[in-house]
C-alpha positions as CSV (number, residue, x, y, z in Angstrom):
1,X,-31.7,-103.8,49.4
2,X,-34.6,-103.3,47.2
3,X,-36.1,-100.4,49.2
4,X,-32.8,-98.6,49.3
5,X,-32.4,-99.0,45.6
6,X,-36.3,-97.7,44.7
7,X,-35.4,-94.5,47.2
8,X,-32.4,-94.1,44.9
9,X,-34.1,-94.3,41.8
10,X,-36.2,-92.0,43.1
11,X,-34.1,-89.4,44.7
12,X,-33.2,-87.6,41.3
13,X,-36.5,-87.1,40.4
14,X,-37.7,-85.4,43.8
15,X,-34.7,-83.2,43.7
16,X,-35.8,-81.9,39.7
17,X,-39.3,-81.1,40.7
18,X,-38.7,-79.7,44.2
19,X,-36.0,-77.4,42.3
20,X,-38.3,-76.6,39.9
21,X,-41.1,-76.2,41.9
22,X,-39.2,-73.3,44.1
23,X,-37.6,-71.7,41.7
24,X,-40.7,-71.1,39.7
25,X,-43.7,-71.3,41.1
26,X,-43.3,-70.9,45.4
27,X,-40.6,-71.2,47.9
28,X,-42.7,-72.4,50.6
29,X,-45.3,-74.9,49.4
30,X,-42.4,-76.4,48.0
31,X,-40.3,-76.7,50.9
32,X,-43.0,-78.4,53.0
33,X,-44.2,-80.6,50.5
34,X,-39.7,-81.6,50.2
35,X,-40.2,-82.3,54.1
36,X,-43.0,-84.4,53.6
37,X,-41.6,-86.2,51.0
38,X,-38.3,-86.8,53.2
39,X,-41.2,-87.8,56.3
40,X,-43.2,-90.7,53.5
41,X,-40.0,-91.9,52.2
42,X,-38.8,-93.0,56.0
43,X,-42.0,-94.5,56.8
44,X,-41.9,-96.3,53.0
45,X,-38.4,-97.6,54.1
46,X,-39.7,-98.9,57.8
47,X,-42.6,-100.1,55.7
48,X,-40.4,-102.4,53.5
49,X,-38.8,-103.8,57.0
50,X,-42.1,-105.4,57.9
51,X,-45.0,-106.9,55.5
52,X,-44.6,-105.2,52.0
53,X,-48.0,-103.9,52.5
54,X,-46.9,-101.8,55.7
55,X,-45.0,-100.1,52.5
56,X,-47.7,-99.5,50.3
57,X,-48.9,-96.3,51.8
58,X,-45.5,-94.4,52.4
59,X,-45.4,-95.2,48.2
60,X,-48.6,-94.0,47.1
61,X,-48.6,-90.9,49.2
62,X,-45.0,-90.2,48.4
63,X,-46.2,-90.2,45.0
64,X,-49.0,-87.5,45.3
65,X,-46.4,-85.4,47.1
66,X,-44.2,-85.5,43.9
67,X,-47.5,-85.0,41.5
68,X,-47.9,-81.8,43.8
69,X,-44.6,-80.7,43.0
70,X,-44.5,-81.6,39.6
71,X,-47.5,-79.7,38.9
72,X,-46.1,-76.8,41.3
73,X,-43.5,-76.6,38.4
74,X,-45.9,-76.9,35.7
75,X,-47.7,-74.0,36.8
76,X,-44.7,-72.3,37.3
77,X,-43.6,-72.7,33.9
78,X,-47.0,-71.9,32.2
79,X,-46.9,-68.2,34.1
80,X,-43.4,-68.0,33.0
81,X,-44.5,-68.0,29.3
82,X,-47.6,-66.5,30.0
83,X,-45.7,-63.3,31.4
84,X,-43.6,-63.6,28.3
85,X,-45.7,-63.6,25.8
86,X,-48.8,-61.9,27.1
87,X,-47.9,-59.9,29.9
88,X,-50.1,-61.0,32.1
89,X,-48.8,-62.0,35.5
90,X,-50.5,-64.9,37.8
91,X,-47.7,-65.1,40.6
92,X,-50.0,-64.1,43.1
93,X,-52.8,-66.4,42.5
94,X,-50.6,-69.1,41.6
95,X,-48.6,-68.8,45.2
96,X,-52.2,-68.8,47.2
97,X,-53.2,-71.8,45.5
98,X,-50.4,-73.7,46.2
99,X,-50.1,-72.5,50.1
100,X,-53.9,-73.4,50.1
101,X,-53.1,-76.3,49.0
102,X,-50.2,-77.7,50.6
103,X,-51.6,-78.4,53.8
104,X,-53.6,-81.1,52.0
105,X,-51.2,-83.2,51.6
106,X,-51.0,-84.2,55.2
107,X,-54.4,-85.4,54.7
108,X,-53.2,-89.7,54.3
């Protein structure tokens, strides 16, 4: 019972960043980082069946996958103003980053 309600705690906040991390920053970064997230928070849940330390690592990488995405949106935002105010746009540089480095979160 207590797994299921941490997961649903943490639902809404997945669902902001991954939203916000598509919208404005990259479409597929994002997506795979949502899968992995979806991947981490199953193996967090058959974690909590066993010892509560099988669970610890589904946690702690399920929060770097949301840090990922939360800074995903960050970034996003930032070139948002900084293409409002200044003109200058870093789309491009911004998306190869974060396709560089999505694959790094596979990395336990």
């Amino acid at each position: 019972f207590h797994c299921s309600q941490n997961c649903g705690h943490a639902y809404p906040t997945f669902l902001a960043v991954l939203w916000c991390a598509g919208l404005l920053c990259s479409q597929a970064p994002a997506a795979f980082a949502g899968l992995m997230y979806l991947f981490v928070r199953q193996k967090y849940f058959v974690g909590y069946l066993g010892e509560r330390t099988q669970s610890i690592p589904g946690y702690l990488f399920g929060k770097r996958i949301i840090l990922f995405l939360f800074l995903m949106s960050v970034a996003g935002i930032l070139n948002y103003y900084l293409v409002y105010f200044f003109g200058s746009d870093f789309e491009i540089h911004i998306k190869t980053i974060t396709s560089a480095i999505s694959p790094l979160l596979l990395i336990p």
